[in-house]
N, C-alpha and C positions, 0 to 999 in steps of 0.2 A: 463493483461487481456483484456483491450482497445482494443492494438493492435492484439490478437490474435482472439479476435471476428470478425474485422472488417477485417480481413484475411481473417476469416472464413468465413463470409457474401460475399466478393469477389471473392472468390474460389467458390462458388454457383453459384455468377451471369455468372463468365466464362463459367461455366458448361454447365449453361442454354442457353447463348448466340450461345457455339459449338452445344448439342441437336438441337436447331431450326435451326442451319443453317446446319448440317447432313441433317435436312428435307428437301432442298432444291434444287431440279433438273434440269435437262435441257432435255425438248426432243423437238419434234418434232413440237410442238406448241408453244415454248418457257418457259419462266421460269414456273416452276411451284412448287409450294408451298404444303407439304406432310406432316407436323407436325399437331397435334391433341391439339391445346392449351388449350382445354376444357378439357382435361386430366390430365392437369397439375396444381394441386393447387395451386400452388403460382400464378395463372395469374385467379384464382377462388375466392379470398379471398374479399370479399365485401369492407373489411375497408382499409386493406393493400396491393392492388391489385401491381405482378407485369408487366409491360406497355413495348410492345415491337413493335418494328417498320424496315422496311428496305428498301431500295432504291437500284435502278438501277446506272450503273454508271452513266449515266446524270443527277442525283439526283430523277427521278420518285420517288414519293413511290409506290412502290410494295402490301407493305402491313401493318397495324397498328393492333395496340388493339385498340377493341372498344370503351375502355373507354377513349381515346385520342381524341374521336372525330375531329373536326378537327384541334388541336393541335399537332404540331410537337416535336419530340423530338429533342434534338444536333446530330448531325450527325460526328460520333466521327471516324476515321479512323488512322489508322494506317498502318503496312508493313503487307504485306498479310499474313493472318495467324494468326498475331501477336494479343493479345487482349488489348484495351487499356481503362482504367479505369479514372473515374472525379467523382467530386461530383458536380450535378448539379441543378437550381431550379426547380419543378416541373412547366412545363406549361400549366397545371391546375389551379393552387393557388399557393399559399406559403410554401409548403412543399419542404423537400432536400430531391433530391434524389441521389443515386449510381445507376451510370450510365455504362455501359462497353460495348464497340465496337469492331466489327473485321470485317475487309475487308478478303472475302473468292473468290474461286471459286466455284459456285455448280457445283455437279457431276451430270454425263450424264447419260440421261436415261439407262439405262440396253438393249434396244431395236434401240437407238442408234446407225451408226453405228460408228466405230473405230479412223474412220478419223474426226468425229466430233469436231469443235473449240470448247478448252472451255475458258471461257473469263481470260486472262491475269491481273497481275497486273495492276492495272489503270485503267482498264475496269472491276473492280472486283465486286462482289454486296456488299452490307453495312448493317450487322443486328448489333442492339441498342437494348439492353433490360436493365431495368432500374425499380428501387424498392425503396418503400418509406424506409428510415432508423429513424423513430421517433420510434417504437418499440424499436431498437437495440438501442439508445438513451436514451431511458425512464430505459431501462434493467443498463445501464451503468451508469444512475445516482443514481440509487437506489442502485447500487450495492457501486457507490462511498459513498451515504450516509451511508449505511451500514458498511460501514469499518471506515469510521470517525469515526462514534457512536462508533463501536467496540473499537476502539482505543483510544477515550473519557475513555469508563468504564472501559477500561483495566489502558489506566495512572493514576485515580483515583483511583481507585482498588490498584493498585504498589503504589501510594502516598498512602494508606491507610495503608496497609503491612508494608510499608517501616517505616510510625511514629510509627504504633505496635511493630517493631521488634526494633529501635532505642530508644525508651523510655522504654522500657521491655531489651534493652541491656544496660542503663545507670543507672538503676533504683541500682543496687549494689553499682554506686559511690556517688548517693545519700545518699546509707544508708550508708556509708563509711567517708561523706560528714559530717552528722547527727551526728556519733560516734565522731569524730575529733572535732566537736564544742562542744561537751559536758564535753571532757576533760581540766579539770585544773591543777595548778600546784600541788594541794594537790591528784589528785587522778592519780599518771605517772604511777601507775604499772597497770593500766587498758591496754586492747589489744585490737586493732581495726577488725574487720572482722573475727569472731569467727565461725558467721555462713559460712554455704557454698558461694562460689562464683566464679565466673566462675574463670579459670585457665587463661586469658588475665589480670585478677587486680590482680588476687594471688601476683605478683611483685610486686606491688604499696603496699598493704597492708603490706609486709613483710619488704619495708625499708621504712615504717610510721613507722611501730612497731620499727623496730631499734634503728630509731631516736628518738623514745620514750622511749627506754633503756638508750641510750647516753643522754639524758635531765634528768631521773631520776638522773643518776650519776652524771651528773654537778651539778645539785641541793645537792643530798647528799653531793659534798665534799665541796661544801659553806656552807651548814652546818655544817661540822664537823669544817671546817677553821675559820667562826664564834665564833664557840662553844672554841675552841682552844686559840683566840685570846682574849675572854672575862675571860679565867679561867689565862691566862699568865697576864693580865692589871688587874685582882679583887688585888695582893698581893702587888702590888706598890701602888696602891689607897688604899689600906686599909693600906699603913706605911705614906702614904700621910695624910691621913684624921687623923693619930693620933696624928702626927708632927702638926698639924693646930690644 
């Protein structure tokens, strides 16, 4: 989002930069200056004014914004044509600004005639227009706090869900947990997980139960093998106990 605002902001100032320098001619009296800046809101804006400026090839300036007084801007050049962009400090104050340059040829008056020079590379004119970016700044960090936050209550939110849904999904081995500690050796034919429960423990509960079948019958046949081996030893203790 960053980068494509701040595309977006530079793709304007280029814009701007080529409109003013369309305005810009050549006739018979020399340069002359044709764009209408008082037309143009973004150079209208009281708090966010944007500030434009341009020189001759010997560095004259030609012409400013008035609210530059007599502060210059960078004088930013490039290959003819070409638009070339910085960020720079406002020579005003302390404000940053985005700054974008291009060396042009102005076009010849219409009334001109034909064979008219028009100035070459290196003899080219220089317009600079340049705009405070704390707006697009201020928009950008709001926007970044805004997405934090978002993304704060949204991970809280998913930690929230997430211990609802894992304590509401454990909460069956508990009762399963609960059933198992209750059982003793006197009561094996009890069954663990009678009620509903999800079809992932249905397993678990099924070979608890088993092994709870398998433990009754161990038990039973020590009992029978007990019971067996007291009725086999009562007939020799009782011819024992008569002989004594």
């Amino acid at each position: 989002i960053r980068r494509a605002l701040l595309n977006e902001f530079d793709r304007s100032l280029s814009s701007t930069v080529e409109i003013l320098a369309a305005g810009v001619e050549v006739d018979a009296n020399g340069i002359d200056v044709d764009f209408q800046v008082e037309q143009m809101p973004q150079f209208n804006d009281p708090e966010h004014p944007a500030l434009y400026q341009m020189w001759k090839p010997d560095g004259t300036v030609i012409a400013r914004s008035p609210l530059l007084g007599t502060a210059d801007l960078p004088r930013l050049t490039g290959a003819l044509g070409v638009s070339v962009l910085q960020t720079v400090r406002d020579p005003r104050g302390d404000l940053t600004l985005r700054a974008v340059g291009i060396a042009f040829s102005p076009r010849l008056d219409e009334e001109q005639p034909d064979e008219a020079e028009r100035p070459v590379h290196g003899q080219a004119l220089v317009m600079v227009v340049a705009r405070d970016t704390s707006v697009l700044r201020r928009q950008l960090s709001s926007l970044r706090w805004l997405l934090l936050g978002a993304t704060g209550a949204t991970a809280g939110l998913a930690l929230l869900i997430s211990a609802f849904v894992v304590g509401r999904g454990l909460r069956p081995l508990q009762s399963i947990a609960t059933e198992i500690a209750a059982i003793s050796e006197e009561d094996l034919d009890t069954r663990i997980g009678n009620g509903a429960i999800p079809k992932e423990i249905a397993g678990i509960r099924d070979r608890l139960n088993g092994l709870l079948s398998r433990l009754k019958e161990a038990f039973e046949r020590e009992r029978r093998f007990s019971s067996n081996i007291a009725h086999e030893l009562r007939t020799p203790l009782a011819g024992m106990r008569s002989t004594i």
